[in-house]
C-alpha positions as a Markdown table, in Angstrom:
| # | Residue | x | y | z |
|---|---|---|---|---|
| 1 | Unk | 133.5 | 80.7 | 207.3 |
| 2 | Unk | 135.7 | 84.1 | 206.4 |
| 3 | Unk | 134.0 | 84.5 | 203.1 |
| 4 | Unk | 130.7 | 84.3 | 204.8 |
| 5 | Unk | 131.4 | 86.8 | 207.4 |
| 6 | Unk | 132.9 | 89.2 | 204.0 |
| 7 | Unk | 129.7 | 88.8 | 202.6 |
| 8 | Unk | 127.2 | 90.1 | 205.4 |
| 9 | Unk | 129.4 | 92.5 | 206.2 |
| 10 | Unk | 129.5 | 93.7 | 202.3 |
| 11 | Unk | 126.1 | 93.7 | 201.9 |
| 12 | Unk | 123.4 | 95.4 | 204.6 |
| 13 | Unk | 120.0 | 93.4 | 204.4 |
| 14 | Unk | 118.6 | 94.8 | 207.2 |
| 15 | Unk | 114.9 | 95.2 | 205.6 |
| 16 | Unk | 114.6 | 98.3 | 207.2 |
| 17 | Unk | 111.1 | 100.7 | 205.9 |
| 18 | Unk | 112.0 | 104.0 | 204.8 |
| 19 | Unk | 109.3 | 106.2 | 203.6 |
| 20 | Unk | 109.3 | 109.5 | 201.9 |
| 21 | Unk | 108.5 | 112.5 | 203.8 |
| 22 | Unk | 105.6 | 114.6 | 203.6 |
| 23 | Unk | 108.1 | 117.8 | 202.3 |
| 24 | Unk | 109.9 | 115.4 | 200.2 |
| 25 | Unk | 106.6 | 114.2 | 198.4 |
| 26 | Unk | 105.5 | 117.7 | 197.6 |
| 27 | Unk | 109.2 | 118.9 | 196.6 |
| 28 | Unk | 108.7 | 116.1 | 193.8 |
| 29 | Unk | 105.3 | 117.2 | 193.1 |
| 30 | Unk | 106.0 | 120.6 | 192.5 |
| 31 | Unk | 109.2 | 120.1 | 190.7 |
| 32 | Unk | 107.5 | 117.6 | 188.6 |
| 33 | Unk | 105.0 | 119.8 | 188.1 |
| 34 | Unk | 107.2 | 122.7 | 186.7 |
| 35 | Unk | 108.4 | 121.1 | 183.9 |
| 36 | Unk | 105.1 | 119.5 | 182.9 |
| 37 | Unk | 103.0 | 123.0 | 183.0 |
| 38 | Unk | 106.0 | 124.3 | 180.9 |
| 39 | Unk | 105.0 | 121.5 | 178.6 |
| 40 | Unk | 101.5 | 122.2 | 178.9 |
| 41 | Unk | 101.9 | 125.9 | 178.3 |
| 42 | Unk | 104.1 | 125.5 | 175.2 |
| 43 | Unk | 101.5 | 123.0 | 173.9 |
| 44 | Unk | 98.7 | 125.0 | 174.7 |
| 45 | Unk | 100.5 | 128.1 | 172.7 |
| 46 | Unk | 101.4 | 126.4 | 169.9 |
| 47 | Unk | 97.8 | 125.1 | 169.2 |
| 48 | Unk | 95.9 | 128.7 | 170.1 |
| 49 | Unk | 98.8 | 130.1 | 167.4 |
| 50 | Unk | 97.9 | 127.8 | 164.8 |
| 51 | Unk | 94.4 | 126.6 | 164.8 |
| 52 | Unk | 93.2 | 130.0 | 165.8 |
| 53 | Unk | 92.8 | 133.2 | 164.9 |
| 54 | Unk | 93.8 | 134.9 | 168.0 |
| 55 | Unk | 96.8 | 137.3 | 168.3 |
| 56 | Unk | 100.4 | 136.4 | 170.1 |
| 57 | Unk | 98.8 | 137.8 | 173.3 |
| 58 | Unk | 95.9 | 135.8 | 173.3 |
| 59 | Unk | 97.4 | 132.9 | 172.8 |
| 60 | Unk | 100.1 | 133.5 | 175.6 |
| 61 | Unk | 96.9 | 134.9 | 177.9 |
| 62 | Unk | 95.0 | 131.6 | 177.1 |
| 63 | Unk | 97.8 | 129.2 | 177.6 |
| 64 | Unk | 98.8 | 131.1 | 180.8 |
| 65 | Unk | 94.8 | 130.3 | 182.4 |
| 66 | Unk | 95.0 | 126.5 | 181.1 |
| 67 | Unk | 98.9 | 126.2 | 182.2 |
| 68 | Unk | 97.7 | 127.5 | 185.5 |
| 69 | Unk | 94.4 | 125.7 | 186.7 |
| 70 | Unk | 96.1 | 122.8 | 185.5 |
| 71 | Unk | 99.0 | 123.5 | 187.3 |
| 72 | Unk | 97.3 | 123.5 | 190.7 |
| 73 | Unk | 94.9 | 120.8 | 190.1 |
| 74 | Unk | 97.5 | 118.2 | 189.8 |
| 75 | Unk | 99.9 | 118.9 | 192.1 |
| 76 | Unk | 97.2 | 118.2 | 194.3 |
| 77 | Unk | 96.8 | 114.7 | 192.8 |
| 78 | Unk | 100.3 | 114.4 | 192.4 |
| 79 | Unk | 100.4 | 114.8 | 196.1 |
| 80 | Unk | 97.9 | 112.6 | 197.1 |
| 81 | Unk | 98.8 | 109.6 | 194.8 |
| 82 | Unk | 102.5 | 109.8 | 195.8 |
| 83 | Unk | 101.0 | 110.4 | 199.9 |
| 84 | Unk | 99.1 | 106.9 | 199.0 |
| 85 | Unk | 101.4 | 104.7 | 197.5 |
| 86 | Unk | 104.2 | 105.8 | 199.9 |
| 87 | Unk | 101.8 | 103.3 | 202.5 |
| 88 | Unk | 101.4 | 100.4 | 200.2 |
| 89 | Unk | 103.4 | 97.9 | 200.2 |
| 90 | Unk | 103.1 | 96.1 | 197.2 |
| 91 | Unk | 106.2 | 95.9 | 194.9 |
| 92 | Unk | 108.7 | 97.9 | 197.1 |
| 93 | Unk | 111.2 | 95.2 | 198.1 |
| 94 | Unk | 111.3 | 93.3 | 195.1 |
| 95 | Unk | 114.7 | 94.6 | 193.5 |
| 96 | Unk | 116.4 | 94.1 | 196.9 |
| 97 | Unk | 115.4 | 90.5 | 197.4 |
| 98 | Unk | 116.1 | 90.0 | 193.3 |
| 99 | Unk | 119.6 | 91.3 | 194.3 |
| 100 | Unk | 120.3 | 89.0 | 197.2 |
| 101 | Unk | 119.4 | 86.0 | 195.3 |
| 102 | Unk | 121.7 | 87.0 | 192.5 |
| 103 | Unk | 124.3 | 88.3 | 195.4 |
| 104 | Unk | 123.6 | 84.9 | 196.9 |
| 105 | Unk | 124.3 | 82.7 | 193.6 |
| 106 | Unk | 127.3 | 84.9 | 192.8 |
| 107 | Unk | 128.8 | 83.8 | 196.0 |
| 108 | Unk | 127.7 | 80.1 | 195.3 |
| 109 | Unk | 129.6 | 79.7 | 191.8 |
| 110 | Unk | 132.6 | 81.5 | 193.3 |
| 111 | Unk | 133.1 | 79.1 | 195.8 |
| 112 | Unk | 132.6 | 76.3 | 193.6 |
| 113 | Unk | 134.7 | 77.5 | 191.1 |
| 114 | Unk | 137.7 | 78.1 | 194.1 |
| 115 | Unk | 137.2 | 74.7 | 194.9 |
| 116 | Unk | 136.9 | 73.0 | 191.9 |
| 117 | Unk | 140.3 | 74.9 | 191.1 |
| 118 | Unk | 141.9 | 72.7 | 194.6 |
């Protein structure tokens, strides 16, 4: 009965829901967003640089418009897909029930192997 008592207390299973705040969403979203402009602006650069025939500043003044209307049209989708699927349920518990089974199991063969040892 000991090792049973060990094992709940080891391990919490308490199902409780936690969701990501609203600040916490858009903190992702904009840090996401960040590196991905940079992306889009080095991209956007290189491709005005060598398929046209516009000058360095050109190219940095064009990449700069398309790095930034792009840059504030999806954070805004960012936002609101990652506002969305914080409320669906679908898949979220999976990896702590996998674990439990496995937990679960684990603590199966160990007693079976202890007593098999007797």
């Amino acid at each position: 009965m000991g090792v049973f008592t060990n094992f709940k207390e080891k391990f919490n299973f308490s199902g409780v829901s936690v969701k990501d705040s609203p600040s916490r969403s858009l903190t992702k979203a904009l840090s996401y967003r960040i590196l991905a402009t940079f992306t889009t602006f080095v991209i956007s650069y290189i491709v005005f640089r060598r398929y046209t025939e516009k000058t360095v500043e050109d190219s940095i003044g064009n990449a700069t418009v398309i790095a930034s209307v792009e840059f504030v049209a999806k954070i805004i989708f960012y936002y609101l897909h990652e506002r969305l699927w914080t409320n669906i349920k679908w898949g979220k518990y999976w990896q702590r029930t996998y674990w439990r089974r496995r937990a679960w199991r684990k603590l199966y063969r160990k007693l079976h192997k202890d007593q098999n040892q007797s």
